[in-house]
SETI-826185 format. One record per residue (C-alpha): residue number from 1; residue in three letters; chain; y, x negated, z negated. Coordinates in nm, 4 decimals, always signed. Layout:
{n = NUM&res = ALA&chain = A&north = Y&east = X&up = Z}
...
This chain:
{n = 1&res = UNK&chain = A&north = -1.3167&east = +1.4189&up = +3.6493}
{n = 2&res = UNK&chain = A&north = -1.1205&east = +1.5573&up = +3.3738}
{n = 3&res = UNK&chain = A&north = -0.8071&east = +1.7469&up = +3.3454}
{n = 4&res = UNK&chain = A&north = -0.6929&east = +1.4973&up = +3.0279}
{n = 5&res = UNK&chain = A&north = -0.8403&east = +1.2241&up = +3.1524}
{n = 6&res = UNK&chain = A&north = -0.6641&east = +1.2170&up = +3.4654}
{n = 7&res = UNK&chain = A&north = -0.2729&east = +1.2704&up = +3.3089}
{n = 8&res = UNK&chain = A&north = -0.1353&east = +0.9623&up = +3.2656}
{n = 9&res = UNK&chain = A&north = +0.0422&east = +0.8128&up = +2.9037}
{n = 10&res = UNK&chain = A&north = +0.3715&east = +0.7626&up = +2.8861}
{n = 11&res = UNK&chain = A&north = +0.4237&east = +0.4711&up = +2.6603}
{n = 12&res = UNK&chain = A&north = +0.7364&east = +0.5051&up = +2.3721}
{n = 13&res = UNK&chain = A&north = +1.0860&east = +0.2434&up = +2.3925}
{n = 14&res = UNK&chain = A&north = +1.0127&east = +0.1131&up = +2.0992}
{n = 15&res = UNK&chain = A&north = +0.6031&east = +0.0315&up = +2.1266}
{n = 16&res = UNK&chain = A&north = +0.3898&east = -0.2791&up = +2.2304}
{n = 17&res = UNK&chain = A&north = +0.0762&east = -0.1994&up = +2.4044}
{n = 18&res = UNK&chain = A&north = -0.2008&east = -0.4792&up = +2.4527}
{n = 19&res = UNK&chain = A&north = -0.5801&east = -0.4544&up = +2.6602}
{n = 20&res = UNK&chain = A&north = -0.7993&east = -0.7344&up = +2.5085}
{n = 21&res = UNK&chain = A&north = -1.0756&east = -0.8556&up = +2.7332}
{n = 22&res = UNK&chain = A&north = -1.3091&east = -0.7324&up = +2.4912}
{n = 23&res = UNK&chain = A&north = -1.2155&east = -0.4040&up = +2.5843}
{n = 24&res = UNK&chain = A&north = -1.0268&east = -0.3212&up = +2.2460}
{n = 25&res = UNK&chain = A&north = -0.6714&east = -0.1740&up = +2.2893}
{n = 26&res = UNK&chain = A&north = -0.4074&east = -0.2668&up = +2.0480}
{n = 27&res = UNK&chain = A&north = -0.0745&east = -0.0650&up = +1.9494}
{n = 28&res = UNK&chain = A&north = +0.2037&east = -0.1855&up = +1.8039}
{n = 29&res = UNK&chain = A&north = +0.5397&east = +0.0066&up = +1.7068}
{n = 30&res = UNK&chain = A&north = +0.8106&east = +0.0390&up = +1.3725}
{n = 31&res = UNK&chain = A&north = +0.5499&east = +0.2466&up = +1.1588}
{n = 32&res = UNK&chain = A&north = +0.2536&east = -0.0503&up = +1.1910}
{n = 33&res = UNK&chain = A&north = -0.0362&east = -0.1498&up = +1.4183}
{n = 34&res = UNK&chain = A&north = -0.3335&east = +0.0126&up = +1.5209}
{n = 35&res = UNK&chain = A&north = -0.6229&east = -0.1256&up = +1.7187}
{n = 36&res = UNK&chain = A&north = -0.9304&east = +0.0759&up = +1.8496}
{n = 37&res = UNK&chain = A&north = -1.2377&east = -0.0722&up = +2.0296}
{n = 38&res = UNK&chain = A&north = -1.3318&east = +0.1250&up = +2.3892}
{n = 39&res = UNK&chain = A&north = -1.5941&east = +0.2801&up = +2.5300}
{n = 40&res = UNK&chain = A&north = -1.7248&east = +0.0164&up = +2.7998}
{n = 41&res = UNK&chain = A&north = -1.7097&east = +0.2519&up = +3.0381}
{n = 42&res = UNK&chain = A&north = -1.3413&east = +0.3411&up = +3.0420}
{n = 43&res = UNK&chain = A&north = -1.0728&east = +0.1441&up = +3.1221}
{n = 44&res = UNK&chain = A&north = -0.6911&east = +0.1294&up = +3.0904}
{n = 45&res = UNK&chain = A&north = -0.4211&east = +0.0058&up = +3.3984}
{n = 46&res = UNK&chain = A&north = -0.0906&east = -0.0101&up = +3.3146}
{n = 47&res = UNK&chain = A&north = +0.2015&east = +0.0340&up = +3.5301}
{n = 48&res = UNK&chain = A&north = +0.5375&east = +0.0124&up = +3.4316}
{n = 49&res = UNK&chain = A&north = +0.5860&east = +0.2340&up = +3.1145}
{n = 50&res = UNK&chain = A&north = +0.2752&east = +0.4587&up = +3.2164}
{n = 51&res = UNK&chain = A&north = -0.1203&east = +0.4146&up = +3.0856}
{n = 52&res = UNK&chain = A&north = -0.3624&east = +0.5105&up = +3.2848}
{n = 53&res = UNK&chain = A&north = -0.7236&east = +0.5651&up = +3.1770}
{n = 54&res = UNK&chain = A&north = -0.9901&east = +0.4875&up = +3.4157}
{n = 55&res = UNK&chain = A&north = -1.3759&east = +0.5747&up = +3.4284}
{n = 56&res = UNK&chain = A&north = -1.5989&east = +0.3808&up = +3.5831}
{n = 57&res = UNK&chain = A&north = -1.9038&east = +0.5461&up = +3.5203}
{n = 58&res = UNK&chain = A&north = -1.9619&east = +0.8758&up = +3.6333}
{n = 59&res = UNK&chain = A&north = -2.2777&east = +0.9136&up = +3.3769}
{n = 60&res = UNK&chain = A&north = -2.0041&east = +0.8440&up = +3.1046}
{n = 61&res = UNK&chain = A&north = -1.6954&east = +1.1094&up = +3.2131}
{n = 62&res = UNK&chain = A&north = -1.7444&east = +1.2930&up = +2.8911}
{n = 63&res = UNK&chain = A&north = -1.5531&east = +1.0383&up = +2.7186}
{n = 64&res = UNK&chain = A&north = -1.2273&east = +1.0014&up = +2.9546}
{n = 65&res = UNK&chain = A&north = -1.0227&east = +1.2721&up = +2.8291}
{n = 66&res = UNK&chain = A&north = -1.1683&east = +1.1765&up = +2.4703}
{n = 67&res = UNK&chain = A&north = -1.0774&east = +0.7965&up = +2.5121}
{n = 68&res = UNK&chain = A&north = -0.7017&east = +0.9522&up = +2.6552}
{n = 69&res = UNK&chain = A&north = -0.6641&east = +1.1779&up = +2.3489}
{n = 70&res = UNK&chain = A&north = -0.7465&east = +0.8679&up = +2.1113}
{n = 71&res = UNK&chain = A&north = -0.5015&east = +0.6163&up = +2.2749}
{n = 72&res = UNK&chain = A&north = -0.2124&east = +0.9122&up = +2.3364}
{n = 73&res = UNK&chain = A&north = -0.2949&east = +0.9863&up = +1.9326}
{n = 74&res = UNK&chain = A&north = -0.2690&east = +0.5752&up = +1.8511}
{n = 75&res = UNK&chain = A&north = +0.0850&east = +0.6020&up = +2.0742}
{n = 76&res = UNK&chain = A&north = +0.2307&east = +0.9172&up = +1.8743}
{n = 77&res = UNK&chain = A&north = +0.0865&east = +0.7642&up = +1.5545}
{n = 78&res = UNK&chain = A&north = +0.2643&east = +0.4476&up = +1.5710}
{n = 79&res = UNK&chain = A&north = +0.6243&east = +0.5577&up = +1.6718}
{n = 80&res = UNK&chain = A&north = +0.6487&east = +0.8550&up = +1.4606}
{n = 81&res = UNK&chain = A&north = +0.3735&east = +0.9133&up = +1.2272}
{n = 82&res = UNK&chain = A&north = +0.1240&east = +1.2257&up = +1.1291}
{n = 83&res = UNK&chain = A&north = +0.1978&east = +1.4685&up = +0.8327}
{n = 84&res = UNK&chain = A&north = -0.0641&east = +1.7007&up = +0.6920}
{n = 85&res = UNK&chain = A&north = +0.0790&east = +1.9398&up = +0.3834}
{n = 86&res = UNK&chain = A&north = -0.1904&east = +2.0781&up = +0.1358}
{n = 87&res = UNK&chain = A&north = -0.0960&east = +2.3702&up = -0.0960}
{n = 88&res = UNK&chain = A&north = -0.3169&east = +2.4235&up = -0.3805}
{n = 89&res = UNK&chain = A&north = -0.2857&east = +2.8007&up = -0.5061}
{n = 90&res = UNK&chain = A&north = -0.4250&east = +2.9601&up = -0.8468}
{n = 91&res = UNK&chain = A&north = -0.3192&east = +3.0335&up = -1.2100}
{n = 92&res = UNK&chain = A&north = -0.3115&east = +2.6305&up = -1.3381}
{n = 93&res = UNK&chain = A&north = -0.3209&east = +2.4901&up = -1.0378}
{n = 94&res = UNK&chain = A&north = -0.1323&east = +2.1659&up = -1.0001}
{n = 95&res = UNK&chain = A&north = -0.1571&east = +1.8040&up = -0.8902}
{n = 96&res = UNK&chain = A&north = -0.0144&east = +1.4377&up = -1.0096}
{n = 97&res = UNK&chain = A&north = +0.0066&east = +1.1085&up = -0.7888}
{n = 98&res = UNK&chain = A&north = -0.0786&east = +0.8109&up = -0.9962}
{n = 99&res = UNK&chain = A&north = -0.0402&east = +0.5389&up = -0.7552}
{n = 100&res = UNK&chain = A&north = -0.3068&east = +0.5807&up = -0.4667}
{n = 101&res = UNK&chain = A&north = -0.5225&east = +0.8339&up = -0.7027}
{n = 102&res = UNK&chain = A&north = -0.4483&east = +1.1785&up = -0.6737}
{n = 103&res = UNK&chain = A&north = -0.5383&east = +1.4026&up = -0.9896}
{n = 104&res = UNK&chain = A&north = -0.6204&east = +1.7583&up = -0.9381}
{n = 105&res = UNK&chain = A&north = -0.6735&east = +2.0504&up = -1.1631}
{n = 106&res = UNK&chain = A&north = -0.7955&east = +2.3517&up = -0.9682}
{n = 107&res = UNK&chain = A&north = -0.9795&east = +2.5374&up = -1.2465}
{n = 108&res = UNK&chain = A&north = -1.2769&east = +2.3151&up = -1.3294}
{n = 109&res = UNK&chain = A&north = -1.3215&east = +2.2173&up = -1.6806}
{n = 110&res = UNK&chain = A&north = -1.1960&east = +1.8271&up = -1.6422}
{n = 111&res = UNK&chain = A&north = -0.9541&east = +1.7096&up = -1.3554}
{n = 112&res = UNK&chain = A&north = -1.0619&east = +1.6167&up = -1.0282}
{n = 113&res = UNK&chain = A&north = -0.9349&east = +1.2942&up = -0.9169}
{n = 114&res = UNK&chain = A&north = -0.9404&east = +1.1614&up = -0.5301}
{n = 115&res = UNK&chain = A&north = -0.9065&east = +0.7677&up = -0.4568}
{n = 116&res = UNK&chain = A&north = -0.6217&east = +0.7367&up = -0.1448}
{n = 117&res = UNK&chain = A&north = -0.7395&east = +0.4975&up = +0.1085}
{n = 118&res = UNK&chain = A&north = -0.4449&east = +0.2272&up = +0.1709}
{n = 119&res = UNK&chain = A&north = -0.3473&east = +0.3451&up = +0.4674}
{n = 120&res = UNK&chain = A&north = -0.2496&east = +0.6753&up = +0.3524}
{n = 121&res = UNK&chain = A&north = +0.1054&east = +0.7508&up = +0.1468}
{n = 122&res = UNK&chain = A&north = +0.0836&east = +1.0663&up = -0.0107}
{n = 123&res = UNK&chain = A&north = +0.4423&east = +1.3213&up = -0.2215}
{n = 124&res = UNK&chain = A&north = +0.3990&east = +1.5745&up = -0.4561}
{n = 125&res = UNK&chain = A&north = +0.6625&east = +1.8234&up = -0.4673}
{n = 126&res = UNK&chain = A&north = +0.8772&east = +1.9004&up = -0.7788}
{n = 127&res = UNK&chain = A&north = +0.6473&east = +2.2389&up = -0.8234}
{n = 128&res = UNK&chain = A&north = +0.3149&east = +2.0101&up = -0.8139}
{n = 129&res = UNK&chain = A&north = +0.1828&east = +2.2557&up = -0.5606}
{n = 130&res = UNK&chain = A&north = +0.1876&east = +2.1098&up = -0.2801}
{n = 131&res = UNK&chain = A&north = +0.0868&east = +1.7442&up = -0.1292}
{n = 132&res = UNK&chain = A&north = +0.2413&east = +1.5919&up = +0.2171}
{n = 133&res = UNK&chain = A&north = +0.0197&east = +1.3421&up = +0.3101}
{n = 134&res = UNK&chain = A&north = +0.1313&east = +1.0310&up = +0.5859}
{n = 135&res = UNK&chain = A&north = -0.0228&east = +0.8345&up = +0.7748}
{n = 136&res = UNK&chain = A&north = +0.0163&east = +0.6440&up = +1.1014}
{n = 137&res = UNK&chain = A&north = -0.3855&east = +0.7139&up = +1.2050}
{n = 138&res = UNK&chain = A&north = -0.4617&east = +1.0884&up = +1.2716}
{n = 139&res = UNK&chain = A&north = -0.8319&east = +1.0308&up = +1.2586}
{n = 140&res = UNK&chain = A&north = -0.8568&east = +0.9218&up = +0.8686}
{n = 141&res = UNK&chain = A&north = -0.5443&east = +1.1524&up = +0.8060}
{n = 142&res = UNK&chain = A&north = -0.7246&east = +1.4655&up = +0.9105}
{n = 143&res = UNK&chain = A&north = -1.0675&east = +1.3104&up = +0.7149}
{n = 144&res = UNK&chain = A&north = -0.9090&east = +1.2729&up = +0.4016}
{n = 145&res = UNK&chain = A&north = -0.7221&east = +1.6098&up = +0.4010}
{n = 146&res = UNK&chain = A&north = -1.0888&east = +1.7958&up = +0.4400}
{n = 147&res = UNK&chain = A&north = -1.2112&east = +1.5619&up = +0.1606}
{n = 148&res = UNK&chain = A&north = -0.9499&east = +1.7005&up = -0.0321}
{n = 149&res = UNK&chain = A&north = -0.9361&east = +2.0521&up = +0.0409}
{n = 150&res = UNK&chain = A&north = -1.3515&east = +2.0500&up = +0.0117}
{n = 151&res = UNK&chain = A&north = -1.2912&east = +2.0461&up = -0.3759}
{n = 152&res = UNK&chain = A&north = -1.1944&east = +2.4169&up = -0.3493}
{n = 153&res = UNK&chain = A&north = -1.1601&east = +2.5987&up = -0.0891}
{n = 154&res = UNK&chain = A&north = -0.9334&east = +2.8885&up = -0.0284}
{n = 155&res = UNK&chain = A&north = -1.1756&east = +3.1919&up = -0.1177}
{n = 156&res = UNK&chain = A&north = -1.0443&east = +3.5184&up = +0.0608}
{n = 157&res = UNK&chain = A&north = -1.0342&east = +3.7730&up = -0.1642}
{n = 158&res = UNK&chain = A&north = -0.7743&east = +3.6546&up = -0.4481}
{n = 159&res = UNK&chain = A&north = -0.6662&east = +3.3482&up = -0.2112}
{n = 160&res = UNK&chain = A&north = -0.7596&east = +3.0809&up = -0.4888}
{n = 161&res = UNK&chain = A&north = -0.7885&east = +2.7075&up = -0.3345}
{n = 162&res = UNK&chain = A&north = -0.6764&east = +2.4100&up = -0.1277}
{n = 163&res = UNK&chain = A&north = -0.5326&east = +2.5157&up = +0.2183}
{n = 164&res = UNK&chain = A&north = -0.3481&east = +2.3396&up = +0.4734}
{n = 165&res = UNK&chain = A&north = +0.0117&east = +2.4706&up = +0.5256}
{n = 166&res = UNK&chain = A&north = -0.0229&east = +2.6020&up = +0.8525}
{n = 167&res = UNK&chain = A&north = -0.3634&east = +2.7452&up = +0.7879}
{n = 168&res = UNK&chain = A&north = -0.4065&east = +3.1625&up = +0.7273}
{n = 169&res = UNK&chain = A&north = -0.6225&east = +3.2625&up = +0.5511}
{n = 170&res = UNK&chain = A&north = -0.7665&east = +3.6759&up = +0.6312}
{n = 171&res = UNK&chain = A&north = -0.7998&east = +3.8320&up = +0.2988}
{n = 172&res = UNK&chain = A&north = -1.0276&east = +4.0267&up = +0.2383}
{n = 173&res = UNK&chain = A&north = -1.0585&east = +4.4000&up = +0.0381}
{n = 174&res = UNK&chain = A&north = -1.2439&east = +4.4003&up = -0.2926}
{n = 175&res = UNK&chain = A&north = -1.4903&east = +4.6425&up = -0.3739}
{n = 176&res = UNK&chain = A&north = -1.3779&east = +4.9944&up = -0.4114}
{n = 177&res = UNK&chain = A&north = -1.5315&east = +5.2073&up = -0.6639}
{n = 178&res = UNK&chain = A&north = -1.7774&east = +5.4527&up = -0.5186}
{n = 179&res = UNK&chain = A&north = -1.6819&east = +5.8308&up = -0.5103}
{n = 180&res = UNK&chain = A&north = -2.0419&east = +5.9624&up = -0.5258}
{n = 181&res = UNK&chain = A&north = -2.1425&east = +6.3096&up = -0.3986}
């Protein structure tokens, strides 16, 4: 059995949680609704203010923590929200938010420019450096952050690129001009 599938989920004040008999879970709280269909081998017992997710297949067991994470992330995600920060760093680098399109230059000779999906609200910051996207669903959060951050990524020896704000990045040493015998 496993160790995250087996800890149960303590459900928020302020959040609506309902088990279709299709086995699709829905999530309601004050930042929007999320629903997510189940494995058919998992299911989910409620008691009191406590979820508890239930395998019944013990061919299956690799997704009961998974299915756990998911539902604990659609819990989180709907009472306070996700936040990923991206900091683009170079000489020119900048970015603008025209409505959902984000335009990027990071040293190509035309800008980039990246359609938002809907459910994603993204800020630039006054020094166009640096973009906080939001979003209630952690999965397509995290997606579009790597789409982003694939149109340059942070090389390590100047430390030109996209990054994520709590990422490091090892730099490395350039070449160093041979002494010779």
């Amino acid at each position: 059995m496993s160790r995250i599938g087996k800890k149960p989920i303590e459900i928020p004040r302020n959040v609506n949680v309902f088990v279709n008999d299709k086995n699709q879970i829905c999530v309601e709280g004050p930042k929007g609704k999320l629903t997510r269909d189940l494995i058919p081998s998992v299911t989910i017992d409620q008691k009191g203010s406590l979820l508890y997710v239930n395998q019944m297949d013990y061919q299956m067991r690799q997704f009961h923590g998974l299915s756990r994470a998911l539902i604990s992330n659609m819990l989180k995600g709907v009472s306070c929200g996700f936040v990923k920060e991206l900091i683009f760093t170079g000489v020119g680098y900048k970015v603008e938010l025209k409505g959902q399109e984000i335009i990027m230059n990071i040293g190509f000779s035309h800008p980039v420019t990246f359609l938002l999906p809907k459910d994603i609200a993204a800020t630039v910051d006054i020094g166009k450096t640096i973009v906080r996207l939001e979003s209630i669903n952690k999965e397509s959060l995290g997606k579009v952050a790597a789409e982003i951050r694939s149109h340059r990524i942070t090389e390590p020896y100047r430390g030109k690129g996209i990054r994520y704000s709590d990422e490091i990045i090892q730099r490395k040493e350039g070449k160093s001009k041979s002494t010779g015998k």
